[in-house]
N, C-alpha and C positions, 0 to 999 in steps of 0.2 A: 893383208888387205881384208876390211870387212866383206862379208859375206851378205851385199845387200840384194832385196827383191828385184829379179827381173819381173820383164812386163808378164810372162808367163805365169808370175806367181799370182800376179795380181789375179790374172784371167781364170788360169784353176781354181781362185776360189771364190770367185767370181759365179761362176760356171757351178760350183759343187754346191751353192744356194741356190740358186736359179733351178738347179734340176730339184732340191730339195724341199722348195716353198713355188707355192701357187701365188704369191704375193708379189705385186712389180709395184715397188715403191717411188714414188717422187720422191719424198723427204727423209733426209736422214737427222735424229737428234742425236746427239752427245749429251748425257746425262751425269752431272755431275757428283760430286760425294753426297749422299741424303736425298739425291732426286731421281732417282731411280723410278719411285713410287705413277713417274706419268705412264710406263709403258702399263699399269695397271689402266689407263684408261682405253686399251687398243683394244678393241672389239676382233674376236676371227683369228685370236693372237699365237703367234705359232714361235715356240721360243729354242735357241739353240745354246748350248753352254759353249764359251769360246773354247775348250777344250776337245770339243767334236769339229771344228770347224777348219780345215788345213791351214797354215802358216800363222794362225793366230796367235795372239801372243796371249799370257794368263793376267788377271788382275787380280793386285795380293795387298790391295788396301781396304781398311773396315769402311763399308760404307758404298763400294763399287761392287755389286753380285757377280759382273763377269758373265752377262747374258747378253745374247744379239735376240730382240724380239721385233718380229715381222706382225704386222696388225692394221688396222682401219680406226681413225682416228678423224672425226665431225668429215667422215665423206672419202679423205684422204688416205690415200697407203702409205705407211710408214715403217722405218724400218730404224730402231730405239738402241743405241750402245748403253745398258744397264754397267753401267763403270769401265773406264777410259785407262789408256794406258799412261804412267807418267816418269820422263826422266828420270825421276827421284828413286822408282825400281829398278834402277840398272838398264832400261833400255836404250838402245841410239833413237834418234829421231825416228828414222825411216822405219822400225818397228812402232812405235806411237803412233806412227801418222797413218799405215798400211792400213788402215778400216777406210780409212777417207776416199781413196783411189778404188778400191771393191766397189763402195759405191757409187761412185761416179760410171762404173763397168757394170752394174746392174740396175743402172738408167734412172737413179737420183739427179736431180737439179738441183735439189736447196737444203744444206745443211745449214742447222741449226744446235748452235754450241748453247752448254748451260755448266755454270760452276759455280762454287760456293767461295768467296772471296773476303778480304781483309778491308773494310774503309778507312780509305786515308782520307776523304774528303770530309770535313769536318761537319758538313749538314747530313750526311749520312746517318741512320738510325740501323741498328740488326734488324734484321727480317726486310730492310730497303728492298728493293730490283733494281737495278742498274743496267740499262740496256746498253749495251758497249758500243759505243761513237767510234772507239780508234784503239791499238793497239801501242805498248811496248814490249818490243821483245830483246828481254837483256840477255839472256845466252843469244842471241844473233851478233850482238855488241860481243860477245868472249869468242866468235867463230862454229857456235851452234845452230845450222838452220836447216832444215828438214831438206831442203833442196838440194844440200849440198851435194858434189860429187857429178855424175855424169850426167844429164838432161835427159829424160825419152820425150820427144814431140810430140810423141803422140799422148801425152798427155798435156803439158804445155811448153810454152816459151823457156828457154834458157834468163830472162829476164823478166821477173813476173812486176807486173804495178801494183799496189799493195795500199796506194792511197784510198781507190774506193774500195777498201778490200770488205766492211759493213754495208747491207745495200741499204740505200738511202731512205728509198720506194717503202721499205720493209717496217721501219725507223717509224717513217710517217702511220704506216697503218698501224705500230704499236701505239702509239698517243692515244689512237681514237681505241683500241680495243681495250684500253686501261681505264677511259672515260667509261664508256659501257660498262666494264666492272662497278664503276660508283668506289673506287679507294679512297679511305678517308687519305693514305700517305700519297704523296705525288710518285710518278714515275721518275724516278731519276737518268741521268742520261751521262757517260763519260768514259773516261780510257783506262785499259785495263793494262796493267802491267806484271809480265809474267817474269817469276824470279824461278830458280831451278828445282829450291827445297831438297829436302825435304825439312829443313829447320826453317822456325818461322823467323820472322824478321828483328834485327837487334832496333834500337830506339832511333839510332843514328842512320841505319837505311832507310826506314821506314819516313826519318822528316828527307832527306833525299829526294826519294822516293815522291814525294807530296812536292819538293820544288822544281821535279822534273814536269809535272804535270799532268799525275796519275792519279785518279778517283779509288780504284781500287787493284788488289794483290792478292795473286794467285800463282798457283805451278801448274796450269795449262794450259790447255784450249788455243793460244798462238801458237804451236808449230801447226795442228789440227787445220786451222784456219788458212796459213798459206798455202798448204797442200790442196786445201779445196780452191782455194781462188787461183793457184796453179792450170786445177786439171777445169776451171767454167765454173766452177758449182757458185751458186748464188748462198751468200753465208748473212745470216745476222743471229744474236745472241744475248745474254741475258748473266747477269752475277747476281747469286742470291747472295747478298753484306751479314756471313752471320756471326763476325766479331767487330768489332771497332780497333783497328791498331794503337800500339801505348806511344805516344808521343811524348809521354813524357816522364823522366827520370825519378819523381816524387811518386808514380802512379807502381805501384805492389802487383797488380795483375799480370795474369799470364796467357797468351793462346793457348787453346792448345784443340785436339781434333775433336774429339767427344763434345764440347761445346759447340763447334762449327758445324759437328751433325746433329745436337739438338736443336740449334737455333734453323737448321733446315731442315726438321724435322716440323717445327712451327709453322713456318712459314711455306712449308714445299705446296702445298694445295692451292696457294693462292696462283703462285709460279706456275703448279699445271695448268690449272683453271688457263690463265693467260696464254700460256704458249699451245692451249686446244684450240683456243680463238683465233689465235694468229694462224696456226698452222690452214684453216680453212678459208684464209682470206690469203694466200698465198698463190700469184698468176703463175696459171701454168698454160701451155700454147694451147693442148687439148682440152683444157676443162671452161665449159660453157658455165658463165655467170652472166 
């Protein structure tokens, strides 16, 4: 039998930040492959390499640092995953997911996901955003789900609902804080669908893929996402588009990672710009606006 986290593990390291940072964050990001670069916008920033931090697990992809940075961000405390953990290194879920529930036990409300992802939707352009409407998760379809296994309460329900699992509220104030930027490209808006990787997608998935009714393709951020909307956390989230998937059999091109983190390399400043905005337009019970 695996070897998964009790609640204790959570707690201890929970606990072993808490004594270590004077920071009590509301919001937690998840920073994707090449977007690292926001937690350079936290003012007061106090960074820990996941290597020093108990039950963590390590990030062994180009492009994920493998830093938790605690910091202040337009008013707000924040606390930054500088690259995420993902199936595709050999982990189970429940190591992927284990940063998500720490924060939820060091008094975050609102996770906030960011990835770098594949367009299947055909008006998509590289360097798009795509603010995530809804979810597939196809290792949940093979018997992969982050919840699986024995329920604690005390984090949530043994049946979580996963329909409003993007907050709505959240959605709307992205509109208007994409207007205020002044983008000549529109915000785009749709469902992301998570494949396991770590190989990109063959021609034949990827039109699938587009008749299931998926805008864009990636390897994470959905187990990430249930865990938070498991344990209450308020989640919304954002795909930086920095390849176009090959649809078709006459097209020569290839994905591949180095591309996905130049084109987010382009494009990451605009994404932070935007998600500093949102983050400060973000209701929380105690903050007077």
């Amino acid at each position: 039998m695996e070897n998964r986290f009790t609640y204790e593990d959570y707690e201890n390291t929970a606990e072993w930040l808490l004594t270590h940072t004077k920071h009590r964050p509301h919001v937690a990001v998840i920073c994707g492959s090449g977007l690292g670069g926001l937690t350079d916008r936290l003012t007061e920033a106090q960074i820990f390499d996941y290597s020093e931090i108990p039950n963590f697990s390590q990030s062994t992809v180009p492009g994920h640092a493998g830093q938790l940075v605690f910091g202040v961000l337009n008013g707000v405390t924040c606390v930054m995953m500088k690259g995420r953990f993902h199936m595709y290194e050999g982990y189970p879920l429940w190591k992927v997911t284990f940063p998500v529930r720490v924060f939820r036990l060091l008094g975050v409300d609102t996770l906030v996901v960011t990835n770098a992802a594949g367009g299947l939707n055909p008006k998509f352009e590289v360097g798009d955003i795509m603010l995530i409407r809804d979810h597939i998760n196809f290792p949940g379809f093979c018997g992969q789900n982050p919840l699986q296994g024995p329920n604690d309460e005390r984090f949530g329900v043994r049946f979580p609902a996963m329909s409003d699992a993007y907050d709505r509220n959240m959605r709307q104030k992205a509109f208007s804080a994409w207007k205020q930027m002044g983008e000549q490209r529109e915000l785009q808006e749709g469902t992301y669908v998570m494949l396991a990787g770590p190989s990109f997608e063959t021609i034949a998935e990827c039109r699938l893929l587009q008749r299931l009714g998926a805008d864009a393709v990636g390897m994470s951020t959905v187990p990430e996402v249930i865990v938070a909307r498991h344990c209450g956390l308020r989640v919304f989230g954002f795909s930086l588009i920095t390849n176009k998937v090959i649809l078709d059999y006459e097209n020569m091109g290839k994905a591949n990672h180095e591309e996905v983190l130049e084109a987010g390399k382009q494009a990451a400043q605009k994404l932070e710009q935007f998600v500093s905005i949102l983050i400060a337009s973000i209701p929380f019970p105690d903050k007077t606006s």
